[in-house]
C-alpha positions in Angstrom: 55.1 37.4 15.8 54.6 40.2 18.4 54.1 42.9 15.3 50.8 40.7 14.9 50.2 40.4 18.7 50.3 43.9 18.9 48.1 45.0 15.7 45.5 42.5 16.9 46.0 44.4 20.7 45.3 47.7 18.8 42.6 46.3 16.9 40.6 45.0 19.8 41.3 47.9 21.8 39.6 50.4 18.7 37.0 48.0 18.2 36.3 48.1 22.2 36.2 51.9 22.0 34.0 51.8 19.1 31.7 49.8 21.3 31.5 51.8 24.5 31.5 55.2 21.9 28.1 53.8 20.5 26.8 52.9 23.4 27.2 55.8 25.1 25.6 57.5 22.3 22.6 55.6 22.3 22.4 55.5 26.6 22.6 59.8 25.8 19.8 59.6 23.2 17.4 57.9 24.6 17.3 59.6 27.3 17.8 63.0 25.1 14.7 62.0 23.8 12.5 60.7 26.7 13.0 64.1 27.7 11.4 65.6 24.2 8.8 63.3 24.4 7.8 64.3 28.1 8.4 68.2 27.5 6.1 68.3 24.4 3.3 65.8 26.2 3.0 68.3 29.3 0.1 70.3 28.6 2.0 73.4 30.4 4.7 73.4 28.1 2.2 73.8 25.2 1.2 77.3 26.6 4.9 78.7 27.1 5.5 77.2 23.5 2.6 78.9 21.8 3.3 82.0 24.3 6.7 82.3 23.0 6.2 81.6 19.2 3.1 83.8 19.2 5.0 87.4 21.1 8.1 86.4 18.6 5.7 86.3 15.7 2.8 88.5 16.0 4.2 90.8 18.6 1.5 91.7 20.6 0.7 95.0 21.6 0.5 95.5 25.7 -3.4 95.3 25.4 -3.6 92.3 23.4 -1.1 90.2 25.3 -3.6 89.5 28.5 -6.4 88.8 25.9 -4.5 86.4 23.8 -3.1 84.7 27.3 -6.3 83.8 29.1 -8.0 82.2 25.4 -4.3 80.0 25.4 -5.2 79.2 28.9 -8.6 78.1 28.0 -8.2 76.3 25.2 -4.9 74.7 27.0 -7.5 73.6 30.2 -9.6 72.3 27.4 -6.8 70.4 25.8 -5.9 68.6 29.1 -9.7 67.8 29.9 -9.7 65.8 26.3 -6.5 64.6 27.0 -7.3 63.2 30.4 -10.9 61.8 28.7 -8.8 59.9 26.0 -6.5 58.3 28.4 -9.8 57.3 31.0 -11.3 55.9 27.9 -8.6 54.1 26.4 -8.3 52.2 29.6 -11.5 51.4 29.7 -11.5 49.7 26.6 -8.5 47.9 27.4 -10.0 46.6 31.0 -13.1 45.8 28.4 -10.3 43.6 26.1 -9.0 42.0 29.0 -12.2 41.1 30.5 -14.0 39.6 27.2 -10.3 37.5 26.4 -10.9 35.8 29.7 -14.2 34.7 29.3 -13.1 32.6 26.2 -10.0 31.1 28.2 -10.2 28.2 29.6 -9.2 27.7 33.9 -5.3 26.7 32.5 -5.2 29.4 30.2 -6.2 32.1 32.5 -3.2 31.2 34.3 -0.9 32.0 31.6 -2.9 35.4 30.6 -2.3 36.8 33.9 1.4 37.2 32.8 0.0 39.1 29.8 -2.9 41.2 31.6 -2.0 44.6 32.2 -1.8 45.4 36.2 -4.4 48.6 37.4 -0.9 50.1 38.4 0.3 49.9 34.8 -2.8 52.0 33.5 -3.0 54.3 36.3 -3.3 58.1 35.7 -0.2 58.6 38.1 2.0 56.5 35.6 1.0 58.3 32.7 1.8 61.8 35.0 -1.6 63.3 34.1 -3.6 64.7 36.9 -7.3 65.5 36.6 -8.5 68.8 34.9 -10.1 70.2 37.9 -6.9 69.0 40.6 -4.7 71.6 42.1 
């Protein structure tokens, strides 16, 4: 009887570690990954990127390098200017959804959609961590 007691004691015990094990892995790669997803969104990490890959595969010469830098830089201020354009008017059209769903709801089911409605804070340029092409 305590043979069984104590294969059931190891089986718990591996099927605990098994648990915490994938867990872990998963609490690792998300946040692994948040961290991808936030490098390759910020618009300054695009220029070292393309810097980078660009001296490795073209090699420059001395006199090209400054050239080639201050088009990236251009087209990278360009970049964020669209980027921040697309995010101003995708919340604008959302703020538009929000606003034309009310006006079909009735008094009770406004109530409810204010659980749904996004708040200001939630669209905000601050939570996204874009800042204005022309801030300092």
């Amino acid at each position: 009887m305590s043979d069984r007691r104590q294969q059931w004691k190891i089986a718990l015990s591996l099927a605990a570690l098994v648990a915490v094990s994938a867990g872990t892995g998963a609490v690792l790669g998300h946040r692994i990954a948040r961290q991808q997803i936030d490098a390759r969104n910020d618009p300054e990490n695009w220029n070292d990127y393309v810097s980078r890959e660009f001296d490795r595969l073209i090699q420059p010469s001395p006199e090209q390098r400054p050239k080639v830098q201050s088009h990236l830089d251009n087209a990278v201020r360009q970049l964020q200017a669209i980027r921040l354009e697309t995010i101003q008017r995708s919340t604008n059209v959302i703020w538009r959804l929000v606003a034309d769903v009310e006006s079909e709801l009735t008094p009770e089911q406004r109530k409810a959609f204010e659980a749904l409605k996004p708040h200001p804070s939630d669209l905000s340029l601050d939570v996204l961590n874009v800042t204005p092409a022309n801030a300092p």
